[in-house]
The first five atom37 places (N, CA, C, CB, O) and aatype in JSON, in Angstrom:
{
  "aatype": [20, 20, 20, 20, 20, 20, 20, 20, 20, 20, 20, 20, 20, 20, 20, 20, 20, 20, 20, 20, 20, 20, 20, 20, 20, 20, 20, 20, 20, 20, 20, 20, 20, 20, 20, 20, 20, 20, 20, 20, 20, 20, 20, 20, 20, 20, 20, 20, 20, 20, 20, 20, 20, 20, 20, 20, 20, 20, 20, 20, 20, 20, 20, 20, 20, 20, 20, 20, 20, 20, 20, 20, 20, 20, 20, 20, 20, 20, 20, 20, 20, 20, 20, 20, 20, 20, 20, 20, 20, 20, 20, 20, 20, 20, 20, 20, 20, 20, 20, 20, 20, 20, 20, 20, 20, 20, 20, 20, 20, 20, 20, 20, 20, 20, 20, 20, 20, 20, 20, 20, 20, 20, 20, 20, 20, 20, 20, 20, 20, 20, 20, 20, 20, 20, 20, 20, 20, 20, 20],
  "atom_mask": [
    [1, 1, 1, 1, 1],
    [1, 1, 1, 1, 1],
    [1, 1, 1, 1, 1],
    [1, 1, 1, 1, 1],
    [1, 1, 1, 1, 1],
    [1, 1, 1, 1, 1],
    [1, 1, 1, 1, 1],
    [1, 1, 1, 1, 1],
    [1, 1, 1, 1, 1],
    [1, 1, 1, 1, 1],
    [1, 1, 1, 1, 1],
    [1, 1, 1, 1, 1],
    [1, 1, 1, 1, 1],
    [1, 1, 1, 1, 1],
    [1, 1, 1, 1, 1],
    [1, 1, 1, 1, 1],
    [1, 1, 1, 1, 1],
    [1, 1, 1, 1, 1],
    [1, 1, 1, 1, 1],
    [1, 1, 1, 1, 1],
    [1, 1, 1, 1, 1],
    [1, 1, 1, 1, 1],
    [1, 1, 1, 1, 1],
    [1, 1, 1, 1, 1],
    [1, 1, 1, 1, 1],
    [1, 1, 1, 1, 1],
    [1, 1, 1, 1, 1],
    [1, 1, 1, 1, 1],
    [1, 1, 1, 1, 1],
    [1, 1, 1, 1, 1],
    [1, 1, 1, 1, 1],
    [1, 1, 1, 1, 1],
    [1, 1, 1, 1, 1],
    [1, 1, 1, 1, 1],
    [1, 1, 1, 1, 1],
    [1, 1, 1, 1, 1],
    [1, 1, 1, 1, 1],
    [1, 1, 1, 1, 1],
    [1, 1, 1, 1, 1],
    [1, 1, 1, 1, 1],
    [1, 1, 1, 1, 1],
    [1, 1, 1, 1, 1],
    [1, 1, 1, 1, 1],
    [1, 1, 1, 1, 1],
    [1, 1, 1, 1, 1],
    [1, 1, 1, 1, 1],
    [1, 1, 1, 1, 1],
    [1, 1, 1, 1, 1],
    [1, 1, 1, 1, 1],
    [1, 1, 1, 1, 1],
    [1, 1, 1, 1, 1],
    [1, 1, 1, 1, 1],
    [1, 1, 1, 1, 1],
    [1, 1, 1, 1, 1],
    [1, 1, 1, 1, 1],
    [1, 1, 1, 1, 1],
    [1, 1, 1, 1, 1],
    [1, 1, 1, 1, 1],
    [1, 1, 1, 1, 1],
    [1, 1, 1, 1, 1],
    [1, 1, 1, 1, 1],
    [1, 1, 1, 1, 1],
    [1, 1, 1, 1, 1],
    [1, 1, 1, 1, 1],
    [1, 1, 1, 1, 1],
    [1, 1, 1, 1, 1],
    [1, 1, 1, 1, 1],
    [1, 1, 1, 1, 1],
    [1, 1, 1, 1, 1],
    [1, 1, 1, 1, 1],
    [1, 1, 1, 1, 1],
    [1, 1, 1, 1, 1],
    [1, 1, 1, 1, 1],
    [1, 1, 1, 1, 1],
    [1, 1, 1, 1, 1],
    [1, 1, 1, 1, 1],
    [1, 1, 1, 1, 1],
    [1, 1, 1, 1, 1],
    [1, 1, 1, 1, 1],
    [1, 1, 1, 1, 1],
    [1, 1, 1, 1, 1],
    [1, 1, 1, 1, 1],
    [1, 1, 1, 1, 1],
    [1, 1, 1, 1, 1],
    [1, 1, 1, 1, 1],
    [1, 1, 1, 1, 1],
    [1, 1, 1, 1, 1],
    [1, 1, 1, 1, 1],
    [1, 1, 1, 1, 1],
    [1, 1, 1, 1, 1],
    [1, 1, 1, 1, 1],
    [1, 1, 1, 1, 1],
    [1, 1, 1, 1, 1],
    [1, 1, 1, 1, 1],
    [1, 1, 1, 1, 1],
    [1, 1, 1, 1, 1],
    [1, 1, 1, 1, 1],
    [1, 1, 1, 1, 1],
    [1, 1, 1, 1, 1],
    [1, 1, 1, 1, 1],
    [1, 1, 1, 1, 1],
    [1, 1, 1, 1, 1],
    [1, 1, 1, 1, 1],
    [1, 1, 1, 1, 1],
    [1, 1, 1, 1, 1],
    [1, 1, 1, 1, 1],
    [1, 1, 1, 1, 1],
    [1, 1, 1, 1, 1],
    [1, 1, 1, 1, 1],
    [1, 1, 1, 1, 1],
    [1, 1, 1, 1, 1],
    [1, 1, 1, 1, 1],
    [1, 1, 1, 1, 1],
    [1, 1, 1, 1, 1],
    [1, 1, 1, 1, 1],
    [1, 1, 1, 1, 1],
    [1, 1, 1, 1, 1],
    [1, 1, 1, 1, 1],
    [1, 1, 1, 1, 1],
    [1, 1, 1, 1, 1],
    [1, 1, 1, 1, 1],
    [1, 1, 1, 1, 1],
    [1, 1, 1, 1, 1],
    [1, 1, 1, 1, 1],
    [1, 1, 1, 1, 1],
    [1, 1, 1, 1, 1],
    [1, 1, 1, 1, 1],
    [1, 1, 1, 1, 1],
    [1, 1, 1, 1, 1],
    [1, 1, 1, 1, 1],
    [1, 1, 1, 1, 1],
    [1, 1, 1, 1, 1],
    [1, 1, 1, 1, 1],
    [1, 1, 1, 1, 1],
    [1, 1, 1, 1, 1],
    [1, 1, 1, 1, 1],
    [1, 1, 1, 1, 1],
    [1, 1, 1, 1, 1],
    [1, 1, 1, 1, 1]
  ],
  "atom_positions": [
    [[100.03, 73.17, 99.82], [99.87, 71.74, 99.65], [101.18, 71.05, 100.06], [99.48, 71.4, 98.17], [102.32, 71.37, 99.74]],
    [[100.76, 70.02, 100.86], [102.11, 69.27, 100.89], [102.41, 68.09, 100.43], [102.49, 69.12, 101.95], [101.59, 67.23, 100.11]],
    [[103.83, 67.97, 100.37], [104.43, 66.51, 99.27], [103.81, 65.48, 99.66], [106.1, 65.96, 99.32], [103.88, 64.7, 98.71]],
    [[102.95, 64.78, 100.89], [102.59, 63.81, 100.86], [101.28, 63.93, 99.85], [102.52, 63.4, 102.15], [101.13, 63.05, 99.0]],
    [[100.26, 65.11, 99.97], [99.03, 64.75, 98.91], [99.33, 65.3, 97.65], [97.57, 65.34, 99.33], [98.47, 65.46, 96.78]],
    [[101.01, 65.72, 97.46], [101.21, 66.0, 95.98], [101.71, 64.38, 95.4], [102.54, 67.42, 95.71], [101.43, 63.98, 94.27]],
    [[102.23, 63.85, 96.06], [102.24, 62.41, 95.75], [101.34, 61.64, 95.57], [102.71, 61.85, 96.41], [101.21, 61.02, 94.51]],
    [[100.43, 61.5, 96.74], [98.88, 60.69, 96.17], [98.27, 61.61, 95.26], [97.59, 60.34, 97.45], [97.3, 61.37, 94.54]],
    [[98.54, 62.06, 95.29], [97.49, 62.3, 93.58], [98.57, 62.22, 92.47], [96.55, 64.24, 93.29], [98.4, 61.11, 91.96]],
    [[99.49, 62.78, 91.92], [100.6, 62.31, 90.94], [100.0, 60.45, 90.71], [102.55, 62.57, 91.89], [99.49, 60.05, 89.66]],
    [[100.23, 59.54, 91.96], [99.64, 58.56, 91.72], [98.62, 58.15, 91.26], [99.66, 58.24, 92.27], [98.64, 57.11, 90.6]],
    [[97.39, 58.89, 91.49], [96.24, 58.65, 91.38], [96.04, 58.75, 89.44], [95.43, 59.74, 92.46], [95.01, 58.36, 88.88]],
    [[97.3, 59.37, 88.66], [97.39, 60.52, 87.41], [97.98, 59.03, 86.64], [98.71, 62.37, 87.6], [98.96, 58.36, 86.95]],
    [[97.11, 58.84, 85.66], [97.96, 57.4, 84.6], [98.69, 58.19, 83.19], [96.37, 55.9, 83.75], [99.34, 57.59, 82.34]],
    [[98.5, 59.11, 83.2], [99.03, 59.01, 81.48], [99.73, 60.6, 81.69], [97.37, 58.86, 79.86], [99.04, 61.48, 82.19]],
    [[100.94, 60.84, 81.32], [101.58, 62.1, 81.36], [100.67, 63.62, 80.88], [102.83, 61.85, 80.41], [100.85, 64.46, 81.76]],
    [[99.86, 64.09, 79.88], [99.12, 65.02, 80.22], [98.21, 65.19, 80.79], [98.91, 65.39, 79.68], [97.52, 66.16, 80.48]],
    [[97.74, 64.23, 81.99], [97.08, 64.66, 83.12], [98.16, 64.98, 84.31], [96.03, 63.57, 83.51], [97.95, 65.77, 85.24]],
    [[99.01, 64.43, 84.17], [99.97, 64.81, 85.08], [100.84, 66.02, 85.3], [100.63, 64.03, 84.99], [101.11, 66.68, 86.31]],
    [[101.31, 66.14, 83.66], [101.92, 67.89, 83.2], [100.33, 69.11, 83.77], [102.21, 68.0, 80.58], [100.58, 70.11, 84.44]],
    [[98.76, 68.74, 83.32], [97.68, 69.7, 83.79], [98.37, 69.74, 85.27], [95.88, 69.12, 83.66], [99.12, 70.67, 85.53]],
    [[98.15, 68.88, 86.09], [98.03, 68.54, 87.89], [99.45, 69.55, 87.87], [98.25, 66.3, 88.71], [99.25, 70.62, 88.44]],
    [[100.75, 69.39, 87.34], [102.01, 70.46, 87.44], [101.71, 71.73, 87.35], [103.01, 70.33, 86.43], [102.05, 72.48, 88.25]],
    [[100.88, 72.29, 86.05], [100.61, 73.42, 86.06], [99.52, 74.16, 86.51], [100.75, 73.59, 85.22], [99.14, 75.29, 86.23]],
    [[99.07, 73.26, 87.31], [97.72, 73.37, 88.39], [98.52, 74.26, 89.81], [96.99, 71.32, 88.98], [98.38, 75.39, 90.28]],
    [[99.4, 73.02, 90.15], [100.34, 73.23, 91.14], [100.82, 74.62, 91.04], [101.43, 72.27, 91.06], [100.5, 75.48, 91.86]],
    [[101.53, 74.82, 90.12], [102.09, 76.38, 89.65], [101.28, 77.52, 90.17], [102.06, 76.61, 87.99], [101.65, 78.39, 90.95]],
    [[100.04, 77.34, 89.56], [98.75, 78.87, 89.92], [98.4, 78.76, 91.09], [97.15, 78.98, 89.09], [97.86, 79.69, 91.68]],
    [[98.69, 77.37, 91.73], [98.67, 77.74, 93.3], [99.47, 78.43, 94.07], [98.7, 76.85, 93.96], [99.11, 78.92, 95.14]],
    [[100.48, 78.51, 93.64], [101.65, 79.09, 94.98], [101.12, 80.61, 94.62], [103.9, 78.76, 94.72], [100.65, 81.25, 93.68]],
    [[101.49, 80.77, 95.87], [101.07, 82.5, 96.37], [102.29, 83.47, 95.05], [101.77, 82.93, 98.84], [103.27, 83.37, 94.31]],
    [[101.31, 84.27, 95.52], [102.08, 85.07, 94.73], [103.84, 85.87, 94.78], [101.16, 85.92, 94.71], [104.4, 86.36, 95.77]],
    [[104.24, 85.79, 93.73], [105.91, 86.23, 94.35], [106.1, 87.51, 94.4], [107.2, 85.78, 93.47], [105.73, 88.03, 93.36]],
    [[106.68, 88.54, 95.46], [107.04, 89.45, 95.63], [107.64, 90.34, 95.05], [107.32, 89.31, 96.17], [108.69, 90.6, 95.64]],
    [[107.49, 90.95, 94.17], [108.22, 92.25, 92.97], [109.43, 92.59, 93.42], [107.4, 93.85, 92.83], [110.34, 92.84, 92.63]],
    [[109.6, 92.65, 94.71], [110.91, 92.77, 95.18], [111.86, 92.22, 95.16], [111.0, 92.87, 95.93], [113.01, 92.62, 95.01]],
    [[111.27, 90.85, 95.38], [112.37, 89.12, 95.06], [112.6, 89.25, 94.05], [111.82, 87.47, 95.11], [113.6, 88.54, 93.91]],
    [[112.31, 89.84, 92.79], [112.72, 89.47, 91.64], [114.38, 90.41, 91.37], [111.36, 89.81, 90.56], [114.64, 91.36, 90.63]],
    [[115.01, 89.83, 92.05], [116.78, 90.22, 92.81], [117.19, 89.8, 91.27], [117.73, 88.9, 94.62], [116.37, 89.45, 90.42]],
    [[118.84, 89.9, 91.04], [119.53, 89.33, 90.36], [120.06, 88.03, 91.1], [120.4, 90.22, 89.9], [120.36, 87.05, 90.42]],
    [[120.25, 87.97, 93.01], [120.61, 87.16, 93.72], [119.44, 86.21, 93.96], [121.18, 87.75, 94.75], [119.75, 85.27, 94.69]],
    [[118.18, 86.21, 93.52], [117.36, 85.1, 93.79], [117.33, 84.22, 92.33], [115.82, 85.65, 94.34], [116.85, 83.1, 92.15]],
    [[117.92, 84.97, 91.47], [117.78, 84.58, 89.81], [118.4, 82.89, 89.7], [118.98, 85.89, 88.65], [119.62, 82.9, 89.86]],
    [[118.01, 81.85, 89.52], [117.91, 80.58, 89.2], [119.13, 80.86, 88.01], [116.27, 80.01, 88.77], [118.83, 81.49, 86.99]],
    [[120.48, 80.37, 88.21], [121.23, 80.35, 86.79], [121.34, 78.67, 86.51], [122.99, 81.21, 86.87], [121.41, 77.72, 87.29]],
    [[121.31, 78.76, 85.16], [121.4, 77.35, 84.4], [120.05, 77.01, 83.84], [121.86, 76.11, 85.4], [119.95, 75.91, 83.29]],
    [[118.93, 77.86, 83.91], [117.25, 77.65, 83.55], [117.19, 78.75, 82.29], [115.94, 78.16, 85.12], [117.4, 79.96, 82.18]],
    [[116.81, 77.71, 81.43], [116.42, 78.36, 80.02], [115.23, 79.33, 80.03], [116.04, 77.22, 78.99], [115.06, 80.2, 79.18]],
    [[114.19, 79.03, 81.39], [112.86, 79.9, 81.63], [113.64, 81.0, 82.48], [111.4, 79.04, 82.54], [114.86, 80.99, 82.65]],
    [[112.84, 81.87, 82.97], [113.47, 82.71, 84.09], [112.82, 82.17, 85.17], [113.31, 84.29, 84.03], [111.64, 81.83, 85.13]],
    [[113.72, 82.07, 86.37], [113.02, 81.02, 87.9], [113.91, 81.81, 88.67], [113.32, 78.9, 88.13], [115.09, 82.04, 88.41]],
    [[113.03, 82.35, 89.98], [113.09, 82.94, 90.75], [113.44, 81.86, 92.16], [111.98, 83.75, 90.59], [112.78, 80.82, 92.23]],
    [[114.19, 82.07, 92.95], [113.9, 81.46, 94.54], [114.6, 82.27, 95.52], [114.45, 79.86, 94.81], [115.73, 82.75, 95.42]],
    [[113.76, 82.36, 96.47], [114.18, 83.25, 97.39], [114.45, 82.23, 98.91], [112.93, 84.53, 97.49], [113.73, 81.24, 99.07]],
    [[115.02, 82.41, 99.44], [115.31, 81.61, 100.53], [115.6, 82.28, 102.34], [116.59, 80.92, 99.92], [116.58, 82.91, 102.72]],
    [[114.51, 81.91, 103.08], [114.63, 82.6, 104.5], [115.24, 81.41, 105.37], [113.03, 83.19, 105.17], [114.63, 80.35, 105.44]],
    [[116.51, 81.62, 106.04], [116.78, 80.77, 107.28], [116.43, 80.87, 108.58], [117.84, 80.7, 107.43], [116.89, 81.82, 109.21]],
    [[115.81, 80.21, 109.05], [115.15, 80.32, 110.54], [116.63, 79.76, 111.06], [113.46, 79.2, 110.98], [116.87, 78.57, 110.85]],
    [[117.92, 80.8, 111.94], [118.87, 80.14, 112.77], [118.52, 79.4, 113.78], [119.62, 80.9, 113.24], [117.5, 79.48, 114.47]],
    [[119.66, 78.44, 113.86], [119.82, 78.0, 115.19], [120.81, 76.69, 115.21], [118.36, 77.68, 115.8], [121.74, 76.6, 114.42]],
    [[120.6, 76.01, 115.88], [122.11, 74.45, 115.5], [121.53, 74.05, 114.21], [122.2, 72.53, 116.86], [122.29, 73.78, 113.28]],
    [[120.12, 73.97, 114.07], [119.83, 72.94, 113.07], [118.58, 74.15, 112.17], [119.08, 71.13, 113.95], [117.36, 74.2, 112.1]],
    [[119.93, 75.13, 111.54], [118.92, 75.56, 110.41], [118.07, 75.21, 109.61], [119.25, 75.9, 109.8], [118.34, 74.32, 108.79]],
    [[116.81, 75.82, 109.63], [115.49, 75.64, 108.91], [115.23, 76.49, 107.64], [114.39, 75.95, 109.88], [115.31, 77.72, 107.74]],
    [[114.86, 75.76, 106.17], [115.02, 76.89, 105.2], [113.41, 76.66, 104.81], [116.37, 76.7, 103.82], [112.72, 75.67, 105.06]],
    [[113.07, 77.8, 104.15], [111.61, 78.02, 103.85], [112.02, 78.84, 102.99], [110.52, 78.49, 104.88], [112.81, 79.77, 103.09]],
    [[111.08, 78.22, 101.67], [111.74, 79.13, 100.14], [110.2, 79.29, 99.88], [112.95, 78.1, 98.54], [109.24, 78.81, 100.47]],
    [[110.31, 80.24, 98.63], [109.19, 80.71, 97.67], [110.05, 81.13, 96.36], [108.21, 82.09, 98.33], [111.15, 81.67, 96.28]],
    [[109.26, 80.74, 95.49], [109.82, 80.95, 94.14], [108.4, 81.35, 92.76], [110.75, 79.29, 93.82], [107.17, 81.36, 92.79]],
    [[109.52, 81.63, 91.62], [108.32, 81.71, 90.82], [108.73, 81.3, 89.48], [107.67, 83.09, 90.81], [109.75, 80.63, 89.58]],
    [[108.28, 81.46, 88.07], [108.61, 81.16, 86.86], [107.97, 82.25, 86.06], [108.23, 79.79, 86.51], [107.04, 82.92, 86.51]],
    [[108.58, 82.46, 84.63], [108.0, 83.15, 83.47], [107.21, 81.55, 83.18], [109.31, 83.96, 82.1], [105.98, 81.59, 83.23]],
    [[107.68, 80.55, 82.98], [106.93, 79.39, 82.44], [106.25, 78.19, 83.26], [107.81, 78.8, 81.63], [106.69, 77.58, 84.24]],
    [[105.13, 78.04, 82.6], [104.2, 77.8, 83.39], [104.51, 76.19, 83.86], [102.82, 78.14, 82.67], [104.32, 75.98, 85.06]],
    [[104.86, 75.34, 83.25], [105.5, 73.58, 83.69], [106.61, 73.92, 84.91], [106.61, 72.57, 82.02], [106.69, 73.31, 85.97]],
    [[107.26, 74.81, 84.58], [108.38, 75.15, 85.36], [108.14, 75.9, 86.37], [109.27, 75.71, 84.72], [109.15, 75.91, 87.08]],
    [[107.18, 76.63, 86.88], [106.52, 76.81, 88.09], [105.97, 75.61, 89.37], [105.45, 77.46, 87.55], [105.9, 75.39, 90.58]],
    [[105.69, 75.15, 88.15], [104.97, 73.62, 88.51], [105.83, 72.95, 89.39], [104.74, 72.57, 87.2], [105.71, 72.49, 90.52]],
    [[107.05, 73.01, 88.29], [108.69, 72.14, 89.44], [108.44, 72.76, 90.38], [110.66, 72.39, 89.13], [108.08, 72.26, 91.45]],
    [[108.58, 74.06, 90.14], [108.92, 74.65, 91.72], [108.36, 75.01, 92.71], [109.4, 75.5, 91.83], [108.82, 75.38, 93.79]],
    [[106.88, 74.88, 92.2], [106.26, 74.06, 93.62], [106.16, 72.89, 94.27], [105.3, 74.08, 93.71], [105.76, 72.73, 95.42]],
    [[106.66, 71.79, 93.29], [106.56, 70.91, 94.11], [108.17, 70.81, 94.41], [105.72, 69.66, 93.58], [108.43, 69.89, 95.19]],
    [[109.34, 71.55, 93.95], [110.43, 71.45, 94.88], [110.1, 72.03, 96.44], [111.63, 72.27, 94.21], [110.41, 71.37, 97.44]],
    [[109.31, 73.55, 96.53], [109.23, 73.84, 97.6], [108.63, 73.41, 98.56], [109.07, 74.56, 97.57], [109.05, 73.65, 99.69]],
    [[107.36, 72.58, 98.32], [106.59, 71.32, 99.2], [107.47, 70.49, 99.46], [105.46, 70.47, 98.54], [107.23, 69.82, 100.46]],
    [[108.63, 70.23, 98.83], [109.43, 68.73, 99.26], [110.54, 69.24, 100.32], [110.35, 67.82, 97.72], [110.71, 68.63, 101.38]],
    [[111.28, 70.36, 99.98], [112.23, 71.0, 100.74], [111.43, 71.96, 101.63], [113.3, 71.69, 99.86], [111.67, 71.75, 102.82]],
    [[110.37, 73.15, 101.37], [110.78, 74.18, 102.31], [109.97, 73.39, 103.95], [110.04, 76.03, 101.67], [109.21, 72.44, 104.15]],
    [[110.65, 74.39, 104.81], [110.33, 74.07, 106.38], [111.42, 72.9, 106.91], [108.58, 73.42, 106.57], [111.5, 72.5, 108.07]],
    [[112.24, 72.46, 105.78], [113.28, 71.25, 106.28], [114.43, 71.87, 107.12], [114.03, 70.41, 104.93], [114.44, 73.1, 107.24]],
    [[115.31, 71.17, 107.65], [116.59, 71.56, 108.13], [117.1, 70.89, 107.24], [117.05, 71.33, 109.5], [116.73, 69.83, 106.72]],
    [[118.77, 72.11, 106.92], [119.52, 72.23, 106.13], [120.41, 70.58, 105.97], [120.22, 73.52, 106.55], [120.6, 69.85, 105.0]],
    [[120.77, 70.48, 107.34], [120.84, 68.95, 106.77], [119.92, 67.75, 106.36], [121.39, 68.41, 107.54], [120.55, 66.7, 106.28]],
    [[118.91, 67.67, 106.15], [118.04, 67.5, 105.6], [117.83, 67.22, 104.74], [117.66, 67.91, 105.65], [117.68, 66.08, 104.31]],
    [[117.7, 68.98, 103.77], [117.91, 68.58, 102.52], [119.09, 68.3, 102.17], [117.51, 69.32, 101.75], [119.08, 67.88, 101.01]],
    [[120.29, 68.34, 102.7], [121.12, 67.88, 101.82], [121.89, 66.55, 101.57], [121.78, 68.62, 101.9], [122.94, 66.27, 101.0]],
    [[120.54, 65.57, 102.52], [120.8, 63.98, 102.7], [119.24, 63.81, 101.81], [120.94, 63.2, 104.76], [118.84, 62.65, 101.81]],
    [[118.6, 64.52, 101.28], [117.38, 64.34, 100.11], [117.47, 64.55, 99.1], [116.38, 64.9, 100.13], [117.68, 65.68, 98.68]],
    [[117.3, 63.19, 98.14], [117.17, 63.27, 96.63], [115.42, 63.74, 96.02], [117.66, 61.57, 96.06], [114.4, 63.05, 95.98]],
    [[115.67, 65.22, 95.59], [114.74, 65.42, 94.82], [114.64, 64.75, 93.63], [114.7, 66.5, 94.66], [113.49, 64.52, 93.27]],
    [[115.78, 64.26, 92.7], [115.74, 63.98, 91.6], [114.77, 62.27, 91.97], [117.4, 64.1, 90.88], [113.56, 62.19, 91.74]],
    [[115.3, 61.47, 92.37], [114.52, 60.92, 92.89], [113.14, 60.92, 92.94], [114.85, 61.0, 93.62], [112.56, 59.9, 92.56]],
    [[112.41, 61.99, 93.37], [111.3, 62.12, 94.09], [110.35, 62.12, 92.12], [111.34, 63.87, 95.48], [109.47, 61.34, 91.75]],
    [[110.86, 63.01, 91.5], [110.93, 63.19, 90.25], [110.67, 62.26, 89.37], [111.88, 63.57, 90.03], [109.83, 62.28, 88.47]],
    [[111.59, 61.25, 89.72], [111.36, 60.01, 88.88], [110.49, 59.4, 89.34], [112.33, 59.16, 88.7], [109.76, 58.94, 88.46]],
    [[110.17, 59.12, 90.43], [109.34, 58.29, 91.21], [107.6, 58.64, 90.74], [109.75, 58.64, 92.92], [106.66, 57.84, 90.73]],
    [[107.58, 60.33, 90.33], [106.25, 61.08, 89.97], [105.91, 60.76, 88.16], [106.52, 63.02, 90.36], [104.97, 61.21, 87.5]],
    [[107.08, 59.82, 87.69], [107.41, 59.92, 86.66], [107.41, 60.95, 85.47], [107.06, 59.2, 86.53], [106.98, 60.61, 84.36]],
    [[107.91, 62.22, 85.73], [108.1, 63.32, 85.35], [109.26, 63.68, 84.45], [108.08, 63.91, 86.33], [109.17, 64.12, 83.3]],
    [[110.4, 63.43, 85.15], [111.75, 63.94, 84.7], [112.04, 63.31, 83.4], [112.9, 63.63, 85.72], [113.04, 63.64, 82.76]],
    [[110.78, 61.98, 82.79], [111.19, 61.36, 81.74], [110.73, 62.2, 80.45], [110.69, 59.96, 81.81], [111.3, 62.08, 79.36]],
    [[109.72, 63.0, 80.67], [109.14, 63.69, 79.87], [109.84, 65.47, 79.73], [107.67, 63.5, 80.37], [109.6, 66.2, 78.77]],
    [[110.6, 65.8, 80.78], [111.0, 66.75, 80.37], [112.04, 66.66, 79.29], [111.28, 67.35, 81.32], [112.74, 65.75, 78.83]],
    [[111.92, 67.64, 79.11], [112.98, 68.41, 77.92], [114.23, 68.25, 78.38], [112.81, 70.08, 77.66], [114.21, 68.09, 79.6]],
    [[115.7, 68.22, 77.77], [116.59, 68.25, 78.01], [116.96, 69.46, 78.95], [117.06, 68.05, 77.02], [117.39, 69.25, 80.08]],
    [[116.75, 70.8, 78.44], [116.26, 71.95, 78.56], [115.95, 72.12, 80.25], [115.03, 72.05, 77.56], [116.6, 72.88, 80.97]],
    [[114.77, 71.22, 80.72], [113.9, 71.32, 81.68], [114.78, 71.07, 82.73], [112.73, 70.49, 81.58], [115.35, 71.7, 83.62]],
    [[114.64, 69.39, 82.13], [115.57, 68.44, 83.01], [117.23, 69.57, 83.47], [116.04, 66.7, 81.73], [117.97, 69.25, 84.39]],
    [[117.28, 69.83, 83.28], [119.27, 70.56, 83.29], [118.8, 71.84, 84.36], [120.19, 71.52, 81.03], [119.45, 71.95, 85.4]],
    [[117.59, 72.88, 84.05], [116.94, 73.86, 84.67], [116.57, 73.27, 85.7], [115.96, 74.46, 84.03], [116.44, 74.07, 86.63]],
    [[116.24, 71.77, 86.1], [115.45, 71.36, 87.56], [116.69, 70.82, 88.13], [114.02, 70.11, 87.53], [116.68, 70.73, 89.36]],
    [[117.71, 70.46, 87.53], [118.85, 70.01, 88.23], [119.42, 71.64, 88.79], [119.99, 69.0, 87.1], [119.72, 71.78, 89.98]],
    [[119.51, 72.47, 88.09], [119.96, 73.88, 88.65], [119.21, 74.55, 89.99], [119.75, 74.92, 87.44], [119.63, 75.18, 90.96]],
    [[117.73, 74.05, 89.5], [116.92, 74.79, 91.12], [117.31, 73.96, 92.21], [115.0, 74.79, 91.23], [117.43, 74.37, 93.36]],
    [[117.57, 72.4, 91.73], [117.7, 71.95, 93.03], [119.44, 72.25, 93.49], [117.18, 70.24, 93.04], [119.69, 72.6, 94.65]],
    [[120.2, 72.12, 92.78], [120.98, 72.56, 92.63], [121.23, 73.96, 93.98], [120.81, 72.69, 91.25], [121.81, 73.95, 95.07]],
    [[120.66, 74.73, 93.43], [120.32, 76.2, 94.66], [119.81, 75.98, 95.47], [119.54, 77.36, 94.45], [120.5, 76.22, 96.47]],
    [[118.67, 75.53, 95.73], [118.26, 75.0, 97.25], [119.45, 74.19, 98.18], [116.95, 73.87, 97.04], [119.57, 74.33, 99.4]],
    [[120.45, 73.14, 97.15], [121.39, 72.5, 98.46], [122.46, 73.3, 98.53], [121.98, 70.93, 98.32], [123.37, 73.04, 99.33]],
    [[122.49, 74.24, 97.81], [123.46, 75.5, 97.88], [123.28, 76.28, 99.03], [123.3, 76.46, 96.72], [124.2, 76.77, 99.68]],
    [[122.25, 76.38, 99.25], [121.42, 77.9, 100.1], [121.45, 76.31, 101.63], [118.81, 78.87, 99.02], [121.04, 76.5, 102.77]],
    [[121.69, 75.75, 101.41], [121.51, 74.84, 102.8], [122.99, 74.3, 102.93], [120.24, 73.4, 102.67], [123.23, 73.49, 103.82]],
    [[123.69, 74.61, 102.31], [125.17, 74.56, 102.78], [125.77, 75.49, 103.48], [125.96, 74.47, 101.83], [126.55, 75.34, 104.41]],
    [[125.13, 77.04, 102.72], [125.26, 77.94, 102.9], [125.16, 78.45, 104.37], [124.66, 78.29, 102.13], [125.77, 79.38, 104.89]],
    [[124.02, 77.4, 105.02], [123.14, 77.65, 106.3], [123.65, 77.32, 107.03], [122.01, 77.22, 106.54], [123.66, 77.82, 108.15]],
    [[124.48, 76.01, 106.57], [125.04, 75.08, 107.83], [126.52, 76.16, 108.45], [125.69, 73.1, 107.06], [127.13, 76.27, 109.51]],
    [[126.58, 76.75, 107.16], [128.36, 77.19, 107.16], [128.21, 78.39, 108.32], [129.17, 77.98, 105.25], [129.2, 79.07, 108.61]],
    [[127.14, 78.58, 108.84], [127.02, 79.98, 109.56], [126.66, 79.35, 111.14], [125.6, 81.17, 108.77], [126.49, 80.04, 112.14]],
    [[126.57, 77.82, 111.07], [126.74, 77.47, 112.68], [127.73, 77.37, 113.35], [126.35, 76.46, 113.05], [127.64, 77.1, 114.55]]
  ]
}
């Protein structure tokens, strides 16, 4: 699914537990994560859940990152699919001229998380502009 029809519908959603269902809807969609990814180097630090992201760079001047990730918890899967609809397939500079947090508020989400959550979604995104700094540093 991509961020444009994860947005029209978020919109289409008036009252926050139809919106948290539509998150953890999102979650049981993403494919399944690889037994192998589950690295100590894909391990999400700063997330009270356990969150996985794995990250492939397509080289070239204008690196391309394409992630997959996963969660023990199920809201928090949710983030991280719709982080990976918003970021993956981007170039690295890209994301790192894009406010997810932003995107967040805008879904009106980030008001309802947990302190907890909120601090864990600042950490994934957090790693994604990590892993795209990371990308640029190898041109």
């Amino acid at each position: 699914m991509d961020i444009d029809e994860i947005t029209e519908n978020f919109a289409l959603l008036d009252d926050w537990e139809d919106r948290y269902r539509y998150l953890i809807e999102l979650g049981r969609l993403m494919p399944p994560f690889p037994e192998t990814a589950r690295v100590d180097a894909n391990k999400v630090q700063g997330c009270a859940s356990q969150v996985w992201l794995s990250t492939t760079v397509e080289p070239g001047p204008e690196p391309r990152l394409t992630f997959i990730g996963d969660s023990d918890a199920h809201i928090v899967k949710g983030l991280i699919a719709v982080l990976i609809a918003f970021y993956s397939g981007q170039a690295a500079r890209t994301i790192l001229q894009t406010d997810a947090i932003e995107l967040f508020d805008r879904f009106g989400l980030r008001e309802h998380l947990t302190p907890q959550r909120s601090n864990g979604l600042r950490s994934m995104i957090e790693r994604v502009r990590a892993d795209a700094r990371a990308a640029l540093a190898t041109v």
